[in-house]
PDB file with SEQRES, HELIX, SHEET and CRYST1 records, atoms N, CA, C and O in Angstrom:
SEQRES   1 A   43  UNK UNK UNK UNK UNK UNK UNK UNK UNK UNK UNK UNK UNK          
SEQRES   2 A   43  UNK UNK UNK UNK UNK UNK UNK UNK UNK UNK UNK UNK UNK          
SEQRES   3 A   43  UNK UNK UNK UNK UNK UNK UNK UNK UNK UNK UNK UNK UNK          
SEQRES   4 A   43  UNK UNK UNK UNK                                              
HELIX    1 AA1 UNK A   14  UNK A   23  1                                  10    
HELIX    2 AA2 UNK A   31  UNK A   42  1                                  12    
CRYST1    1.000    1.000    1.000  90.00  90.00  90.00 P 1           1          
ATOM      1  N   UNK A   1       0.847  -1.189   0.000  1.00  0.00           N  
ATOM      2  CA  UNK A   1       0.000   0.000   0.000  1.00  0.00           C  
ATOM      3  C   UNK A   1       0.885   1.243   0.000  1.00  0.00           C  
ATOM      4  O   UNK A   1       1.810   1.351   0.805  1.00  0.00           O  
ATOM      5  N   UNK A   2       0.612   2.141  -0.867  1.00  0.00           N  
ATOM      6  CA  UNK A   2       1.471   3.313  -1.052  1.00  0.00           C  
ATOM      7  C   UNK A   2       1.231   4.067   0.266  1.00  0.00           C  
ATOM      8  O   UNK A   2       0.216   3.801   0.909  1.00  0.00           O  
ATOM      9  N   UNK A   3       2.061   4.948   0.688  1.00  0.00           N  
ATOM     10  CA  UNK A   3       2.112   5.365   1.874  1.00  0.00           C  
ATOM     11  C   UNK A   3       1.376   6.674   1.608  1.00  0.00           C  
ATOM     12  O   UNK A   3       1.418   6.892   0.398  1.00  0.00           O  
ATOM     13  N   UNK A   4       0.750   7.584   2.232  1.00  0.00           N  
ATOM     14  CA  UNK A   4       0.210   9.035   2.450  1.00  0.00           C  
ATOM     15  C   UNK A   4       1.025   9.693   1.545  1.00  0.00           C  
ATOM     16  O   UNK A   4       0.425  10.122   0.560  1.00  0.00           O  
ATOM     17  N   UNK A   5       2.605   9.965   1.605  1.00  0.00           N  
ATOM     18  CA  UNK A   5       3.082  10.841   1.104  1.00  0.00           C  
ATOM     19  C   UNK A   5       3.499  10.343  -0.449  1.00  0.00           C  
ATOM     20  O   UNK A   5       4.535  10.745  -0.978  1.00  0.00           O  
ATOM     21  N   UNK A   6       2.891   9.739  -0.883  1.00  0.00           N  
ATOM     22  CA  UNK A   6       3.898   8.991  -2.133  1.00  0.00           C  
ATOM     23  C   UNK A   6       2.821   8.766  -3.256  1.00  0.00           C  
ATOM     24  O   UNK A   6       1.891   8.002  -2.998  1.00  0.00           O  
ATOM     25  N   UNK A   7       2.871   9.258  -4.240  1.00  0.00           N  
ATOM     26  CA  UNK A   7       1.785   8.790  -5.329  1.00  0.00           C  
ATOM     27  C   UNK A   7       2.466   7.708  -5.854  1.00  0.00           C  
ATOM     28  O   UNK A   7       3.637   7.340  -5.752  1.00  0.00           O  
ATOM     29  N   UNK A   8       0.853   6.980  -6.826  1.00  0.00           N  
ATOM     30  CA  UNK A   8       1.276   5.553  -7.616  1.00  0.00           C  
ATOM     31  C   UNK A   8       0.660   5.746  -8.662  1.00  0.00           C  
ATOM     32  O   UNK A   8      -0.550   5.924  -8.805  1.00  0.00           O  
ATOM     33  N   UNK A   9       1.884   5.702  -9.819  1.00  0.00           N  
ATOM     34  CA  UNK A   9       1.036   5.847 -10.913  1.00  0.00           C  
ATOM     35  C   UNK A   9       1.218   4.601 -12.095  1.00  0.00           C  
ATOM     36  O   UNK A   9       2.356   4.320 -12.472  1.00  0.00           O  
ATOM     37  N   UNK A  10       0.379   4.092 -12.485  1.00  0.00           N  
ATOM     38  CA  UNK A  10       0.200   2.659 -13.296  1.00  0.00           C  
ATOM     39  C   UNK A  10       0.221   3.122 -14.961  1.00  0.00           C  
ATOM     40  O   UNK A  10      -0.905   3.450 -15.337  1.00  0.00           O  
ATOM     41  N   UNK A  11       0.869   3.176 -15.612  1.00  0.00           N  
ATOM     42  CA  UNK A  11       1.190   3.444 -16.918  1.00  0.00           C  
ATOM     43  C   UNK A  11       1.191   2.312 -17.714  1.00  0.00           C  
ATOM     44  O   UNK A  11       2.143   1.539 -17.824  1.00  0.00           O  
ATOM     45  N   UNK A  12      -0.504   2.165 -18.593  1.00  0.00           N  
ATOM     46  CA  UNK A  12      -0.070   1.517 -19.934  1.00  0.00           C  
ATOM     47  C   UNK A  12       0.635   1.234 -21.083  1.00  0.00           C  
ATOM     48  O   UNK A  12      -0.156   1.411 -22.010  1.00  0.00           O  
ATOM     49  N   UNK A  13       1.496   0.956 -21.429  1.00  0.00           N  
ATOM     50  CA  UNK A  13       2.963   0.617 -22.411  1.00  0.00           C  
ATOM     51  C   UNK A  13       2.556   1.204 -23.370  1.00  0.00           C  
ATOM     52  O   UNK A  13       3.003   2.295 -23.726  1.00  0.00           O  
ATOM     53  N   UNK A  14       1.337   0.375 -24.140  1.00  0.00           N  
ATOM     54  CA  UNK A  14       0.657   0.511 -25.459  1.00  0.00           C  
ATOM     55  C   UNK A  14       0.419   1.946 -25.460  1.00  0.00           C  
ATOM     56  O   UNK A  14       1.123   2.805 -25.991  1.00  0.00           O  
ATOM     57  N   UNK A  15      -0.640   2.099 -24.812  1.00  0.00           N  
ATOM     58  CA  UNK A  15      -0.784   3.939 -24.540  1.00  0.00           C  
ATOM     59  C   UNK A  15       0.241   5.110 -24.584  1.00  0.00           C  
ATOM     60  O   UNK A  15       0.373   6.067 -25.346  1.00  0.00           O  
ATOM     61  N   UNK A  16       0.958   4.654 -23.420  1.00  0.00           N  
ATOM     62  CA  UNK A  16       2.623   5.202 -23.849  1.00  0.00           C  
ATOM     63  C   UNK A  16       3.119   5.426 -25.190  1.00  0.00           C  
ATOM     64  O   UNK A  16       3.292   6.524 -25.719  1.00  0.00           O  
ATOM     65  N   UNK A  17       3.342   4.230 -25.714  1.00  0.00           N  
ATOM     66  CA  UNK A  17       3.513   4.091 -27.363  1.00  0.00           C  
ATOM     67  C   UNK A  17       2.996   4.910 -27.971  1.00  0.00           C  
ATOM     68  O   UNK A  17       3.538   5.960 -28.315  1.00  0.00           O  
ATOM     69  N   UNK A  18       1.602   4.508 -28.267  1.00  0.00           N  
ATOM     70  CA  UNK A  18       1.327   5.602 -29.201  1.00  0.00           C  
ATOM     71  C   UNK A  18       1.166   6.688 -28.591  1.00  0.00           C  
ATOM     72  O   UNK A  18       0.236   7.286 -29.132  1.00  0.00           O  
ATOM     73  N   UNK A  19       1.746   7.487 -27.413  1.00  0.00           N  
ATOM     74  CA  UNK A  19       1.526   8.977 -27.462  1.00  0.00           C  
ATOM     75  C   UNK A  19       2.365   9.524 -27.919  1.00  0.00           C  
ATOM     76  O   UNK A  19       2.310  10.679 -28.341  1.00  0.00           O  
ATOM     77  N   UNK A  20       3.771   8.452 -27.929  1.00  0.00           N  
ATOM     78  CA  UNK A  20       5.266   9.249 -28.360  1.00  0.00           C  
ATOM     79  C   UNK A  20       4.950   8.981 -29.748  1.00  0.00           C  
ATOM     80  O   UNK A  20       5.530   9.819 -30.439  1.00  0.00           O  
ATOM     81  N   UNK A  21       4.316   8.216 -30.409  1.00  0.00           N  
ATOM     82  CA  UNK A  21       4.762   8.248 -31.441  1.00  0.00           C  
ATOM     83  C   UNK A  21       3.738   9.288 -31.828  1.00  0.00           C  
ATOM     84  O   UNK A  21       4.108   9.470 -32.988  1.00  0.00           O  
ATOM     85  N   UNK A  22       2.764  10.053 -31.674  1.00  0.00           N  
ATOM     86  CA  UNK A  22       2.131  11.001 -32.479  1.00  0.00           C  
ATOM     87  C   UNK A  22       3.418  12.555 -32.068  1.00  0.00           C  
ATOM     88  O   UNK A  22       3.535  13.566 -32.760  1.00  0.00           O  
ATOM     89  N   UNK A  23       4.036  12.298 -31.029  1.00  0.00           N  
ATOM     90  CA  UNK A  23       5.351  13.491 -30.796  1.00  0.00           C  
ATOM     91  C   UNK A  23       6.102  13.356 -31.677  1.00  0.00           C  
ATOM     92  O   UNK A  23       5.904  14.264 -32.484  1.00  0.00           O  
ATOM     93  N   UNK A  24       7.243  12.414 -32.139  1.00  0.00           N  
ATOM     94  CA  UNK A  24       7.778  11.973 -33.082  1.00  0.00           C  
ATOM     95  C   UNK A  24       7.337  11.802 -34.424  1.00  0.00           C  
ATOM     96  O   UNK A  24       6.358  11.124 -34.738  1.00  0.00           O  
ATOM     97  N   UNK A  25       8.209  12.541 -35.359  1.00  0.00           N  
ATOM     98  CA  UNK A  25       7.521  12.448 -36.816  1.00  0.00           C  
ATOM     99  C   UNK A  25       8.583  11.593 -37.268  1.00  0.00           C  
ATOM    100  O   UNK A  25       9.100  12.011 -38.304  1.00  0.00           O  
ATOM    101  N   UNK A  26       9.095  10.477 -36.799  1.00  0.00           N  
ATOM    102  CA  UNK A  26       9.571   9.771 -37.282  1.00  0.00           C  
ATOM    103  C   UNK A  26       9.056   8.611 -38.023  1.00  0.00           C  
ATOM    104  O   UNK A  26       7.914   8.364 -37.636  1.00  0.00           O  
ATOM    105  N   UNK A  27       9.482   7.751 -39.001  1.00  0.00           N  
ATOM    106  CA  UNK A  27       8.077   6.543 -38.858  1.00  0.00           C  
ATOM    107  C   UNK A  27       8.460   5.548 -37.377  1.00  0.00           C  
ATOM    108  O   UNK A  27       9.515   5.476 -36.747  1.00  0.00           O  
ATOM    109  N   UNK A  28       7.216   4.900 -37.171  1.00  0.00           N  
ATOM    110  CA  UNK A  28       7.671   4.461 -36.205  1.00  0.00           C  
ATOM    111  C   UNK A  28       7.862   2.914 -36.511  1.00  0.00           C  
ATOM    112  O   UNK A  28       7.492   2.593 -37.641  1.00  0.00           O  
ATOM    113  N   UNK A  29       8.443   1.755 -35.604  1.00  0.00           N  
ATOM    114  CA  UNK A  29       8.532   0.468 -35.387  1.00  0.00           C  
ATOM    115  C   UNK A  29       7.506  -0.023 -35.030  1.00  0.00           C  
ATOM    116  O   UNK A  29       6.722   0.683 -34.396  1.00  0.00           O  
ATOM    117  N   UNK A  30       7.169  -1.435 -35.329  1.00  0.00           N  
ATOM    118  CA  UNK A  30       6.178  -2.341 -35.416  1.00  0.00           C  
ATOM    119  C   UNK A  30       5.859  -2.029 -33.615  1.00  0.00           C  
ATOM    120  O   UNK A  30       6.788  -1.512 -32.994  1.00  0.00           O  
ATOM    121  N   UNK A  31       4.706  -2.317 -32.938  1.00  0.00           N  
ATOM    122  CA  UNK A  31       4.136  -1.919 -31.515  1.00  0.00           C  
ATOM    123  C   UNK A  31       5.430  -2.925 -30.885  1.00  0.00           C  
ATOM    124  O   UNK A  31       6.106  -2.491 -29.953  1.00  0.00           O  
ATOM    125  N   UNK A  32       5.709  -4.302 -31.478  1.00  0.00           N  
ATOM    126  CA  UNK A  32       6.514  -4.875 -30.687  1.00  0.00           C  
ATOM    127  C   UNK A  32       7.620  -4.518 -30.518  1.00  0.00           C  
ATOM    128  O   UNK A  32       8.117  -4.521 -29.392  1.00  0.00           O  
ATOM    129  N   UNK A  33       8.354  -4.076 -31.721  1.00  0.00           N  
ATOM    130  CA  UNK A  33       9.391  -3.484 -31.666  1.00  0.00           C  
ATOM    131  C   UNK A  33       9.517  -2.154 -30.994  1.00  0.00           C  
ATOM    132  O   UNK A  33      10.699  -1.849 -30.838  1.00  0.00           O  
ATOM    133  N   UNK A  34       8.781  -1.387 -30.608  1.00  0.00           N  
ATOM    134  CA  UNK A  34       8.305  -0.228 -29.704  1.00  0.00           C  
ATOM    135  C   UNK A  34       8.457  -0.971 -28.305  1.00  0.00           C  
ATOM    136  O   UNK A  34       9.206  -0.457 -27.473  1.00  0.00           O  
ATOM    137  N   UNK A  35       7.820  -2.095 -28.013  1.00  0.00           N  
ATOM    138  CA  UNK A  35       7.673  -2.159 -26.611  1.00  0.00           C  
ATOM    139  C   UNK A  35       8.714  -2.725 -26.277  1.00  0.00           C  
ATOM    140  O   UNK A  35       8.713  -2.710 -25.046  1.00  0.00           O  
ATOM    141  N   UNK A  36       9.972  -3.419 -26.788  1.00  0.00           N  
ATOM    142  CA  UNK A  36      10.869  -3.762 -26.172  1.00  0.00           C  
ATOM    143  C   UNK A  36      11.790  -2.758 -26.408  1.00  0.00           C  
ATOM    144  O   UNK A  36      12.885  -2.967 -25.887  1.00  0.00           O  
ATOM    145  N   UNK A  37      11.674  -1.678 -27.068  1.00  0.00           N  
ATOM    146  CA  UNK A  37      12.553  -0.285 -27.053  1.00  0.00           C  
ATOM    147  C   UNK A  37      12.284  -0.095 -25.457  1.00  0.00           C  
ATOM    148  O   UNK A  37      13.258  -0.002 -24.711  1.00  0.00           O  
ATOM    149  N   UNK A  38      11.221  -0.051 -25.040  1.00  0.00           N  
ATOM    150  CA  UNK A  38      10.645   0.920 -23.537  1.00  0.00           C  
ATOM    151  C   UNK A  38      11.231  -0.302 -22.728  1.00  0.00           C  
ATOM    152  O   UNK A  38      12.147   0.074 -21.995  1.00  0.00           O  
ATOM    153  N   UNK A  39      11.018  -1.417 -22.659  1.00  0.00           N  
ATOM    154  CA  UNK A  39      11.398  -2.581 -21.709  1.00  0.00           C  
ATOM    155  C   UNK A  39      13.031  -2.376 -21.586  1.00  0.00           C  
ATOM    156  O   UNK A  39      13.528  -2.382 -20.459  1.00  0.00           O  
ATOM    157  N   UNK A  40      13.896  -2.186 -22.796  1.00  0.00           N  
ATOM    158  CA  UNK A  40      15.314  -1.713 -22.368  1.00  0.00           C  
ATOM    159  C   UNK A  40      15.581  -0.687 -21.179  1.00  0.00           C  
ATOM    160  O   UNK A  40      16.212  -0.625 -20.124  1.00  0.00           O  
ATOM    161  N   UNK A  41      14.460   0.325 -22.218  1.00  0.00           N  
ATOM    162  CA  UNK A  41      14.660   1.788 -21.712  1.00  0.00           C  
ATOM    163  C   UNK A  41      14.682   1.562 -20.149  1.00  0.00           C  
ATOM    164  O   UNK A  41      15.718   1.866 -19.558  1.00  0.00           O  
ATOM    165  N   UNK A  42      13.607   1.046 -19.428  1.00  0.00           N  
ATOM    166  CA  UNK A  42      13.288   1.572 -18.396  1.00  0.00           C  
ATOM    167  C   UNK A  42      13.397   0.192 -17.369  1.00  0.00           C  
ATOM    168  O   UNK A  42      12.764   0.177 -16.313  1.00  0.00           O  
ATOM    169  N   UNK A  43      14.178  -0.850 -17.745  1.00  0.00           N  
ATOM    170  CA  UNK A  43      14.880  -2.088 -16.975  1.00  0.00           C  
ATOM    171  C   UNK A  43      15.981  -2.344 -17.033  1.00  0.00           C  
ATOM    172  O   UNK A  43      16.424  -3.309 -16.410  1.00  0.00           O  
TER     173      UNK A  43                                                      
END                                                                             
């Protein structure tokens, strides 16, 4: 249980995904290839 002083915030991957990719005018990578970009990124 998160404590009083501490927020919790639960972030969908997929969702994630496509928000960067409408920021980015790059083309983007297949969703899978996106989600193990973020699984590096952030493990």
């Amino acid at each position: 249980m998160a404590s009083a002083n501490r927020d919790l915030y639960i972030i969908d991957g997929y969702n994630m995904i496509n928000f960067l990719r409408k920021l980015d005018a790059r083309k983007p990578g297949s969703l899978e290839e996106e989600r193990e970009k973020m699984i590096d990124l952030f493990l």
